[in-house]
C-alpha positions in Angstrom: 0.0 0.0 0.0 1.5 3.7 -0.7 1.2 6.3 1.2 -1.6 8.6 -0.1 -2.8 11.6 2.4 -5.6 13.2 1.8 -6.6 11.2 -1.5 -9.4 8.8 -1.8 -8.6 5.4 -0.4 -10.1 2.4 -1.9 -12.0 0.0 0.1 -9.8 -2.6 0.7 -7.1 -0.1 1.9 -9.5 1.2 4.3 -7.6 -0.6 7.8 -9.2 -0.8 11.3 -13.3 0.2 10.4 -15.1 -3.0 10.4 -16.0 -3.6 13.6 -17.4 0.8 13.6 -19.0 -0.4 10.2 -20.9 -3.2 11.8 -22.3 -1.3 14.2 -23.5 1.6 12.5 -25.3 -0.7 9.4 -27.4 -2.3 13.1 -28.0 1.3 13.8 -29.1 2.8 10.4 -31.8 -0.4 10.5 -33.8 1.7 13.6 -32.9 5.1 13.0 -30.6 7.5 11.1 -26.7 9.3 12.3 -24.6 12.0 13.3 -21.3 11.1 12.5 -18.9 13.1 14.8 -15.1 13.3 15.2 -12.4 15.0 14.7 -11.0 16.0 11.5 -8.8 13.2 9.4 -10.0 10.2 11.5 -11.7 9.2 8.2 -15.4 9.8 8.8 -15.5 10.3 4.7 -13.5 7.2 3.9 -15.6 5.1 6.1 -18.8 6.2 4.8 -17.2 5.8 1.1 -16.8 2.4 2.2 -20.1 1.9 3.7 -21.8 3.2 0.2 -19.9 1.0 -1.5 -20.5 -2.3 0.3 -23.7 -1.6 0.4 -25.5 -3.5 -2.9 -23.7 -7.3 -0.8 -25.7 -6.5 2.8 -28.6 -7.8 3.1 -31.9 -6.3 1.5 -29.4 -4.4 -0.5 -30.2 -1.3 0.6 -30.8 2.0 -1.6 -27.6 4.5 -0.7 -26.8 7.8 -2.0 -22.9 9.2 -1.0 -22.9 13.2 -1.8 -20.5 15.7 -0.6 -22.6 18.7 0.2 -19.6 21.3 0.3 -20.5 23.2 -2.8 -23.6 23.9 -2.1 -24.9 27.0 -0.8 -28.6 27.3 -1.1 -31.6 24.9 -0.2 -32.1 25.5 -4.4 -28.8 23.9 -5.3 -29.3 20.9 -2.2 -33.0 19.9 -3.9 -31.0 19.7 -7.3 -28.2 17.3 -6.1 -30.9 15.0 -4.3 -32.8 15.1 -7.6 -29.4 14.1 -9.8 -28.7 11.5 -7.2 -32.1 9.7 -7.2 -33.3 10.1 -10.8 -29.6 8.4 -12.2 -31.1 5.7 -10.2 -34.3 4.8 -11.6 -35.7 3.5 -14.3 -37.3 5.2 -16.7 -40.6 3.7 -16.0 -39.7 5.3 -12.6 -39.0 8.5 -13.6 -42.3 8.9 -15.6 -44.3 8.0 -13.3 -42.7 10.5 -10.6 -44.7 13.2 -8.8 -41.6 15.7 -8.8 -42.3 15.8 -12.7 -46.3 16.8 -12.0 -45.0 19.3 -9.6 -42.5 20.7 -11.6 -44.9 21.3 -14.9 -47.3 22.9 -12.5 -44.7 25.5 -11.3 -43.9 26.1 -15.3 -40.9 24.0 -16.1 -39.5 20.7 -17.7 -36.5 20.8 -15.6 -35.4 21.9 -12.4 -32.5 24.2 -14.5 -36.2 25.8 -16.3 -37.0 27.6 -12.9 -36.5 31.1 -12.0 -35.1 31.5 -8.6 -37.9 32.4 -7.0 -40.4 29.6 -7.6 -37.5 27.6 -6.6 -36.9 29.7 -3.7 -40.7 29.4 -2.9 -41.2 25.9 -3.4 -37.8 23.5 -2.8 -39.7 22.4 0.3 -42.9 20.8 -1.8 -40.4 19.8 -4.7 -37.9 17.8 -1.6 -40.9 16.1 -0.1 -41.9 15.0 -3.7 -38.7 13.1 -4.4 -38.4 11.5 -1.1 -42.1 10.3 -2.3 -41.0 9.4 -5.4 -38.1 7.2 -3.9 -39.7 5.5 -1.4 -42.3 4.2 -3.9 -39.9 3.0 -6.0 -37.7 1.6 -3.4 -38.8 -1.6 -1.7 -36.1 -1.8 1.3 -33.7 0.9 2.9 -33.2 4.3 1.1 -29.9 5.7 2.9 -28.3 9.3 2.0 -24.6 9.5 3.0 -24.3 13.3 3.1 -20.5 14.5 4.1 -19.8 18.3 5.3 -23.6 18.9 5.9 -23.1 21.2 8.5 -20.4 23.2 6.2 -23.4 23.8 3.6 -26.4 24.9 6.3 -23.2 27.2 8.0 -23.4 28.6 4.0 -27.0 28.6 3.5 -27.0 30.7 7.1 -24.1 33.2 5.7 -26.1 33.5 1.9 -29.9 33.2 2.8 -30.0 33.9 6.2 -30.7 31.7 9.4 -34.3 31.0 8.5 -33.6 29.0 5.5 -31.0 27.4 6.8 -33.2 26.4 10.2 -36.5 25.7 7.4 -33.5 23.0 6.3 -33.0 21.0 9.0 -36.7 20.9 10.0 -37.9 19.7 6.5 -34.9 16.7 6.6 -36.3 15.8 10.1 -39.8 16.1 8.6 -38.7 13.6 5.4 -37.6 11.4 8.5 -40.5 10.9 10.4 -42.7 11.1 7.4 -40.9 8.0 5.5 -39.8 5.3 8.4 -37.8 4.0 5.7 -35.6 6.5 5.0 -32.2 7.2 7.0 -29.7 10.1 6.7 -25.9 10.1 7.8 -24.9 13.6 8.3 -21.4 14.2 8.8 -18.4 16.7 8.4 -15.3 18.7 9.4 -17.8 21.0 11.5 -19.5 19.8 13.7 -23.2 20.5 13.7 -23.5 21.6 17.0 -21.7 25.0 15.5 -24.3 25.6 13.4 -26.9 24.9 15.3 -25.5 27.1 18.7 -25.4 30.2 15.8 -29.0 29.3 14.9 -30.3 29.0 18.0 -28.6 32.7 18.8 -31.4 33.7 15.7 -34.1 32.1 18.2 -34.3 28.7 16.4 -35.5 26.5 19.5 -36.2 22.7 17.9 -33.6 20.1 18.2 -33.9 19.1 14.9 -31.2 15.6 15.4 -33.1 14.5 18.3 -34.4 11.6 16.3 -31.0 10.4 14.9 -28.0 8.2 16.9 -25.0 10.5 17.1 -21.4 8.0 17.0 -18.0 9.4 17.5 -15.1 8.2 15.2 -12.3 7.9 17.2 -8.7 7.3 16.2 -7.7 4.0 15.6 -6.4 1.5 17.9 -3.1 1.1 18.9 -3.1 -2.2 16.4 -4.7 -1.4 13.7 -2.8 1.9 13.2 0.0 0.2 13.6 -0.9 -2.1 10.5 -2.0 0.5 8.9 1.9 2.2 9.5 3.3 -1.3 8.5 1.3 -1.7 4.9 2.9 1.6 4.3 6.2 1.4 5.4 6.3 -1.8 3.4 4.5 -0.2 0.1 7.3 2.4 -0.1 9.6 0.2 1.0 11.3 2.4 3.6 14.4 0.7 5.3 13.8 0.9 9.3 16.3 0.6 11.9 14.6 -2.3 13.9 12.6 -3.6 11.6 9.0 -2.6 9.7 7.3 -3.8 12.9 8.9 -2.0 15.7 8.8 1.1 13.0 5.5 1.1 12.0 4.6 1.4 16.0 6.0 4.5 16.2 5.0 5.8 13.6 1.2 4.9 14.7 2.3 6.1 18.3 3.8 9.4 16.4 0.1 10.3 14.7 -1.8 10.1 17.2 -3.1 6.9 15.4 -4.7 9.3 12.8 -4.9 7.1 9.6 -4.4 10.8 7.8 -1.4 11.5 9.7 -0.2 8.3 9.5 0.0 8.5 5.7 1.3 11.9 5.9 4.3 11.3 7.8 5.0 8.1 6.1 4.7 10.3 2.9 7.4 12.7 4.6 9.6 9.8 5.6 10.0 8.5 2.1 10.4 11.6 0.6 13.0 12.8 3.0 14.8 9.5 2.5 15.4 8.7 5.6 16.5 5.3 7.2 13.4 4.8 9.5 14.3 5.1 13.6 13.6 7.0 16.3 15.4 10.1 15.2 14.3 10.0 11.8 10.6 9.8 12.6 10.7 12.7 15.5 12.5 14.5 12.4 10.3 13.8 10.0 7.2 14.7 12.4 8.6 18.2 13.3 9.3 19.0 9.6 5.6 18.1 9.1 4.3 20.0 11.8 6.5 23.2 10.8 6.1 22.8 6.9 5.4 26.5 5.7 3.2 24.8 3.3 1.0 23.0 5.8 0.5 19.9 4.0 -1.1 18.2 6.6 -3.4 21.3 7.6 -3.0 22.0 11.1 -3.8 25.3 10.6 -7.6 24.5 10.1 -7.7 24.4 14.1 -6.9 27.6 14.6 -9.2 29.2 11.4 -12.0 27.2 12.5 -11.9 28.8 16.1 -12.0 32.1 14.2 -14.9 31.1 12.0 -17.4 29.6 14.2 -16.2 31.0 17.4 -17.8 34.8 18.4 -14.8 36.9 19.3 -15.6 36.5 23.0 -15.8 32.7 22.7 -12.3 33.0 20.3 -10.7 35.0 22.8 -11.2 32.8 25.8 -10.7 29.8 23.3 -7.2 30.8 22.6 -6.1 31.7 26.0 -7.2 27.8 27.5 -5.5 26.4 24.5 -2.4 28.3 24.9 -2.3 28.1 28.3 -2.6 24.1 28.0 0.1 23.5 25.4 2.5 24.5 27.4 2.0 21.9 30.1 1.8 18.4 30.2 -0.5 17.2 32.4 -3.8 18.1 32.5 -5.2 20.8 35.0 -7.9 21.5 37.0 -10.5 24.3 36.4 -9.6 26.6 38.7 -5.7 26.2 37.8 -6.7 26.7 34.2 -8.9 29.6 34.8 -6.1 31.6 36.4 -4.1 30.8 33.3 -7.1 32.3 31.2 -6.7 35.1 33.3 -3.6 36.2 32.8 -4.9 37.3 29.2 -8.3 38.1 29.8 -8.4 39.6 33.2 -12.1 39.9 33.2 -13.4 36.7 32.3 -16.2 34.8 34.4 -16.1 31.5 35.5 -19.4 30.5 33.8 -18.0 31.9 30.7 -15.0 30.3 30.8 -16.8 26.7 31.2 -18.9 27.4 28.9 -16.2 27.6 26.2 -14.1 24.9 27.7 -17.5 22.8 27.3 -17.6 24.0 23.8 -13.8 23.0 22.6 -14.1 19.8 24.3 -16.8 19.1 21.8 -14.9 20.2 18.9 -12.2 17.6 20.1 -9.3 20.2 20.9 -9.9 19.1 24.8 -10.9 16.2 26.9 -11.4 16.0 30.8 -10.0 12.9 33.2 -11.9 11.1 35.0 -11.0 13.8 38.3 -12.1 16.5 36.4 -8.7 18.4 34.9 -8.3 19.1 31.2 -6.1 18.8 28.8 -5.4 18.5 24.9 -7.4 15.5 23.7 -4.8 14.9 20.8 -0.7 15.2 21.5 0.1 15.4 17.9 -2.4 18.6 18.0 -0.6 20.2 20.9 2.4 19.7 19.6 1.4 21.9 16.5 -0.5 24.4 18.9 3.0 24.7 21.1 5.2 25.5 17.9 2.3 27.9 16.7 1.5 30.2 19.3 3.2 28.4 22.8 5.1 30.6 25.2 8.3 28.8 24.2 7.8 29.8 20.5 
């Protein structure tokens, strides 16, 4: 296998998911998903993977993969549903569909016909009418794999304002309880809790997932990321001091177990040349995480804080994660806060925890089991240390 960050991996390159892939084909049979993690785990691969297997399970269900990052308007979303179902059906199917009558009533023979606003003013009635359509023609499961959903309601929100993205999520829980057998994965880079703390700001007030399982990716096991390292080391056939074994382990142990990483510093090792050790690896990793270039993007955690953070929330944000880079062991609220304080002299307790709260969901932080945080990831604090710790 060759080292191939951030490119599409194949199936049967995909190492250390089965068991994760089980279990979420026994959930989609009751209910639909929120697919959460942290970035490069693989939540895309593995629902790649899923989409893919899907015509050998069992009732063979009906599955639609679509990456939802290009769009920008509820419009453009009931257009890529429509493309996705109607390349699926025959054309018996597609003459018979109620979309069709819709559309012709409304004045066109396609959805491109439309002006904007009869599409503005009816995308709702023209949604519900596919998901009709499908399920009619669709004896068993109909399951839509849509990747960086949260990106496109955050863009929906920033082009047609918070109504229309919050009229979103309401008709996709709608299509959900209206059809029992349709399911939805939603997942993505952000997560939807982001967009949904901005709506709710706008005085949006349902909890529109309530319905759906939410299941975190986490990084792979010790094990399997340290196949993973092996089937790499061995595909570029890098020459380790110690053998592809004992090398591949620390490479696993130096990402974080990150399948992305993995691949990226495996990637750097190769190209670097070097003869695969201790050294070489701690080399190759701090060239990685100091490559003007950023191939392996560790700057998205701090333009994400500055995206979807308010400048209150970004300002405490920063001042926890500096504070925590710097040390580690994790530390207790109150030792923390001081830390805070020494930036922002004013900050509140409340208001501190509340961000804390919030950055522990977006996977920068975790708390032990006594209560002290810390950074969830070490490869991410090691990035956060060279980028803004005191010792930079």
């Amino acid at each position: 296998m060759k080292a191939n960050p951030g490119g599409t991996i194949g199936p049967g390159d995909v190492i250390g998911r089965d068991l994760l892939i089980s279990d979420l084909w026994r959930v989609l049979a009751a209910q639909s998903v929120v697919l959460t993690s942290e970035r490069r785990i693989g939540k895309s691969t593995i629902i790649s993977k899923m989409q893919k297997e899907a015509a050998t399970r069992d009732g063979a269900p009906f599955c639609i993969l679509r990456d939802l990052e290009g769009l920008g308007t509820p419009q453009e979303f009931v257009d890529s549903v429509y493309t996705d179902i109607e390349e699926r059906l025959s054309r018996t199917e597609k003459a018979r569909m109620r979309f069709w009558g819709l559309l012709s009533k409304l004045g066109g023979t396609q959805i491109g016909d439309l002006h904007v606003p009869q599409i503005r003013q009816h995308w709702k009635n023209l949604l519900f009418a596919l998901m009709a359509d499908l399920c009619e023609s669709t004896p068993g499961l109909c399951i839509f794999f849509w990747d960086e959903l949260p990106l496109f309601l955050y863009k929906v929100k920033q082009t047609e304002g918070e109504a229309s993205a919050m009229e979103v999520l309401d008709v996709l829980r709608s299509i959900r309880q209206g059809h029992p057998a349709i399911r939805m994965v939603f997942t993505g880079s952000v997560g939807l809790h982001q967009v949904l703390k901005t709506l709710r700001k706008g005085g949006y007030a349902n909890d529109p997932t309530n319905d759906m399982r939410t299941v975190e990716v986490l990084p792979l096991d010790p094990r399997d990321g340290t196949t993973l390292a092996r089937l790499l080391v061995e595909g570029e056939s890098l020459s380790c001091a110690g053998g592809s074994l004992e090398c591949a382990g620390l490479i696993a142990r130096a990402s974080g177990y990150f399948p992305f990483y993995i691949h990226s510093l495996v990637a750097r090792l190769a190209s670097e040349g070097r003869r695969a050790g201790d050294d070489a690896i701690e080399r190759s990793l701090k060239s990685l995480l100091t490559d003007p270039n950023d191939p392996a993007h560790f700057r998205y955690y701090r333009e994400r804080i500055q995206t979807y953070y308010s400048p209150e929330e970004e300002a405490i944000a920063l001042a926890a994660l500096d504070a925590l880079c710097d040390v580690r062991e994790p530390l207790k609220f109150g030792e923390l806060l001081n830390l805070i304080r020494h930036q922002i002299t004013d900050v509140g307790s409340e208001q501190a925890r509340d961000v804390i709260n919030l950055l522990s969901r977006d996977h920068y932080v975790s708390r032990t089991d006594d209560g002290r945080w810390g950074f969830r990831y070490e490869i991410v604090r090691r990035w956060w240390q060279i980028e803004r710790g005191s010792g930079r």
